[in-house]
C-alpha positions as CSV (number, residue, x, y, z in Angstrom):
1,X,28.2,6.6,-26.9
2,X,30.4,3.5,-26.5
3,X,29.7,0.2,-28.9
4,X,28.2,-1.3,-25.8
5,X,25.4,1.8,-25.5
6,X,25.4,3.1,-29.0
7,X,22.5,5.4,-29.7
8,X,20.6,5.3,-26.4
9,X,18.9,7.9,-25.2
10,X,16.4,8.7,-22.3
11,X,13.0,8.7,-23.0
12,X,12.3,9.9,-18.8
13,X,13.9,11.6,-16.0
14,X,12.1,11.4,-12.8
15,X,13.3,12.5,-9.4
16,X,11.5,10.8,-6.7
17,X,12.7,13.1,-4.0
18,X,10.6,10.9,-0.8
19,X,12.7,7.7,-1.8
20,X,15.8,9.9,-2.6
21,X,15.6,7.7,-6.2
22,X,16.3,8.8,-9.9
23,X,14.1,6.6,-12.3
24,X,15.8,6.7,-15.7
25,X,13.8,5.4,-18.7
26,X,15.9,5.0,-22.3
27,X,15.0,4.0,-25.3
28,X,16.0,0.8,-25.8
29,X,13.2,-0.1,-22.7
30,X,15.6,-0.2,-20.1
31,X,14.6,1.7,-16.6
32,X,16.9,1.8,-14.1
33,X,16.1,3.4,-10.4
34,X,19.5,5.1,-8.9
35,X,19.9,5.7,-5.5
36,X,21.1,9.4,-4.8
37,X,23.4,8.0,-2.5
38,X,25.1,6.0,-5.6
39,X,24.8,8.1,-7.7
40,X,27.0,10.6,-5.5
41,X,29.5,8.1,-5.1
42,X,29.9,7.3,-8.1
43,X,30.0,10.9,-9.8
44,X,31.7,11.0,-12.7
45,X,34.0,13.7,-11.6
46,X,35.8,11.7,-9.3
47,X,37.5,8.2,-9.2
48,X,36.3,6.4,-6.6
49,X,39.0,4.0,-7.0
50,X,41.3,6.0,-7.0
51,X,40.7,7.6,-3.6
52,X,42.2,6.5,-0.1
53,X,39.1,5.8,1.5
54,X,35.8,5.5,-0.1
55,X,33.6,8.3,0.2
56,X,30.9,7.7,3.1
57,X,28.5,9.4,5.2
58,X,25.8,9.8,2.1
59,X,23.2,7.2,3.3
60,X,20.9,10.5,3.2
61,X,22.2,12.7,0.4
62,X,19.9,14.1,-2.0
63,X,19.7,15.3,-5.6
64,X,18.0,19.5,-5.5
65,X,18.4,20.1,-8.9
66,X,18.7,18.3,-12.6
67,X,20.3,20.7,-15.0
68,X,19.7,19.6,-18.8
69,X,23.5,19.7,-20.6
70,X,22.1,19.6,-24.6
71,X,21.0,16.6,-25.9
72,X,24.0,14.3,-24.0
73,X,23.8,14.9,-20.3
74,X,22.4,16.2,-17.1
75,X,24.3,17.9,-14.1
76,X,23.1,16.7,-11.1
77,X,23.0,19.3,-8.3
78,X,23.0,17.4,-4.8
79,X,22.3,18.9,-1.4
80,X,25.4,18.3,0.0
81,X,26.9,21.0,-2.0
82,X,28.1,18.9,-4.7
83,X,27.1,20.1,-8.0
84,X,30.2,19.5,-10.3
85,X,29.0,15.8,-11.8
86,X,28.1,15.7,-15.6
87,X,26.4,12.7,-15.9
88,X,26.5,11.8,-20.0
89,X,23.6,9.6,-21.2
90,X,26.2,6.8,-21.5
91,X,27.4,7.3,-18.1
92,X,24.0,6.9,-16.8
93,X,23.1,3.8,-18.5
94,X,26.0,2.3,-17.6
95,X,25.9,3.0,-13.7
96,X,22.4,1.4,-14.0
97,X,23.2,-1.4,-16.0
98,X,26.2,-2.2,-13.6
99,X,24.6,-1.5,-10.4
100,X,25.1,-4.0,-8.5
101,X,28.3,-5.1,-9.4
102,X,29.2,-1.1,-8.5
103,X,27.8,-1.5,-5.5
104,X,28.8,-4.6,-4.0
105,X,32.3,-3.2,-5.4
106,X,32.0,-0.1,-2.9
107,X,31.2,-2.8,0.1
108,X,33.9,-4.2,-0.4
109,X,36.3,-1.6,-0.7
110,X,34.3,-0.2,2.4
111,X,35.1,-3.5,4.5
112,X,38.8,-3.9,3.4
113,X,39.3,-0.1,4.5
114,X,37.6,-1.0,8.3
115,X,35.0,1.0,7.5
116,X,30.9,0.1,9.1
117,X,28.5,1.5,6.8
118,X,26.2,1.2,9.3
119,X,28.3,3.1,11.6
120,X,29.4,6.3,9.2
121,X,28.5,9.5,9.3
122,X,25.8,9.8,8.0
123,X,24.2,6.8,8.7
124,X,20.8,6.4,10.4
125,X,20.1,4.3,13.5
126,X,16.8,3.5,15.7
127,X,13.7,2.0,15.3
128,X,11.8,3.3,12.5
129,X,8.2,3.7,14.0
130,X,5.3,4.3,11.6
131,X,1.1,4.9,11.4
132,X,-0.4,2.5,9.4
133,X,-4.0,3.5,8.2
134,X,-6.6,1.1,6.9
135,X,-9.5,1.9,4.9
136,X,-12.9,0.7,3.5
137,X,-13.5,-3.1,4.1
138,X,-9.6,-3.6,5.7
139,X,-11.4,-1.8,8.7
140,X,-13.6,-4.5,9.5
141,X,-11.0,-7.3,8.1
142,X,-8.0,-6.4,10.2
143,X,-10.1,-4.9,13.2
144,X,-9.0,-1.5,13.1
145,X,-8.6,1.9,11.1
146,X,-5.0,2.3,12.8
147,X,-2.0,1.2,14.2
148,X,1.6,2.6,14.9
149,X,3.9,-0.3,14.6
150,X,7.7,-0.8,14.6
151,X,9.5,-2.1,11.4
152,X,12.0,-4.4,11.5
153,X,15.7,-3.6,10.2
154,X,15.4,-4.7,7.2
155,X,11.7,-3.3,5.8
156,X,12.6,0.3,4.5
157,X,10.7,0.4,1.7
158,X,6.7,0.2,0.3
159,X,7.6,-3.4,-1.2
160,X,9.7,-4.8,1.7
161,X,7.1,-2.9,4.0
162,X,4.2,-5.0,2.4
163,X,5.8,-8.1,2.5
164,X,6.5,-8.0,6.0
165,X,3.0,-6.6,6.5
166,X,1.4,-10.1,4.8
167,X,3.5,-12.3,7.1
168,X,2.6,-10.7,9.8
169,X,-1.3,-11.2,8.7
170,X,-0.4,-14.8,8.2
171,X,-4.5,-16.2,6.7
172,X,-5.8,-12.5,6.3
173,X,-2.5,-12.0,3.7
174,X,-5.0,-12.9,1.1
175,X,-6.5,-9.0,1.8
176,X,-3.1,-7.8,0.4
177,X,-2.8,-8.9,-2.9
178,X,-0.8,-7.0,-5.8
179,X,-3.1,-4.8,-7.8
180,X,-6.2,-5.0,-4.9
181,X,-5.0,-1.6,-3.3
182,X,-3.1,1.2,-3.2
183,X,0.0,2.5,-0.9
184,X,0.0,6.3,-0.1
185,X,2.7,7.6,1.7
186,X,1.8,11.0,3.7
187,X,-0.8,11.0,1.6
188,X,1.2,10.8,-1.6
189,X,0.4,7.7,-4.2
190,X,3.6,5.5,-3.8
191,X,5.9,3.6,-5.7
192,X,7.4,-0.5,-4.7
193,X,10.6,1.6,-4.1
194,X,9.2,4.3,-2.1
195,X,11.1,4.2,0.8
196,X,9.4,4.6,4.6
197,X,11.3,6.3,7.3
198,X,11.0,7.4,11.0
199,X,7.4,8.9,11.4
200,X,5.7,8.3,7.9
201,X,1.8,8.0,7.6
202,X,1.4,5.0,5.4
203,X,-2.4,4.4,4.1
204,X,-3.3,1.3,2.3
205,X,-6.0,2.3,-0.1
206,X,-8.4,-0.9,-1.6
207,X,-9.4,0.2,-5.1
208,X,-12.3,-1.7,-4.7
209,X,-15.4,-2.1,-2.4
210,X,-15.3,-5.4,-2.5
211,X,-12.6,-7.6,-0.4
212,X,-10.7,-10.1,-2.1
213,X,-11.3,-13.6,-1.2
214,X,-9.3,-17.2,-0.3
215,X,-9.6,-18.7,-3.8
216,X,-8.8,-15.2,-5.7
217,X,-5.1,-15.9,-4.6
218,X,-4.8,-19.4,-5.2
């Protein structure tokens, strides 16, 4: 460990293969959540920087396997065939505390190279169309058990899907407050970070019979 990390260790490893998100816990009480995608960009067993062109066309890569290294790393095994990345307890807290500046990094490396994100291989295009089930007293609330709707650009997760969601309700956003329900995603309990693609069933789950009023959100 470097004097910036010394003696940190995770405490959790969790693969949350739906969002395509590794949740990394450590004892110190940091938790960082890593995209696959960056975290096959930024695989220790290559330098990015030093590279022509930035690596692209991962938007959907995914991680198949986590291989325990002793008590100092994990190889990461992705489904793009890539499975020579040891990533050393150090190396992982670091790419989490330094996220963003990493990524932003990487955009603009991508930008001064020509390259669209948007537009690489790999990327994903088209409406992302989804069902949205209600249940118990959101029935009678929102007028209906069921919808498919069309998410804007931008909503591509549970949180950002919710958010959206409670504009759209404009006085009934009230029915939607944290901690009143809960978000399954094809019929799996979901995380904020969960992410929502193309053809999802998302079901929003009150965990308790009785609705939430005006004044409970003041």
């Amino acid at each position: 460990m470097s004097e910036q990390t010394p003696n940190i260790t995770p405490t959790a490893i969790n693969l949350h293969q739906k969002s395509r998100i590794l949740k990394v816990e450590f004892s110190d009480g940091a938790s960082f959540e890593l995209p696959c995608e960056y975290l096959r960009i930024f695989s220790p067993d290559q330098d990015i920087h030093s590279m022509e062109l930035p690596l692209t066309g991962k938007e959907q890569v995914n991680i198949q396997q986590i291989e325990p290294l002793g008590q100092y790393a994990v190889k990461l095994v992705f489904d793009d065939g890539h499975d020579t990345g040891i990533y050393s307890w150090e190396t992982l807290y670091e790419l989490g505390k330094n996220r963003e500046q990493n990524w932003q990094h990487y955009l603009a490396r991508l930008q001064e190279s020509g390259i669209n994100r948007d537009s690489a291989p790999g990327a994903t295009s088209g409406p992302c169309k989804i069902t949205l089930l209600y249940f118990n007293y959101l029935v009678k609330k929102i007028g209906k058990e069921s919808e498919e709707v069309e998410l804007p650009e931008k909503v591509t997760d549970v949180q950002s899907m919710l958010d959206w969601l409670r504009r759209r309700l404009h006085d009934r956003a009230y029915l939607l407050q944290e901690g009143s329900f809960r978000v399954t995603v094809n019929k799996q309990f979901a995380e904020p970070f969960t992410r929502i693609e193309h053809g999802d069933e998302v079901a929003l789950v009150p965990s308790s019979p009785n609705a939430p009023t005006v004044s409970d959100a003041k």
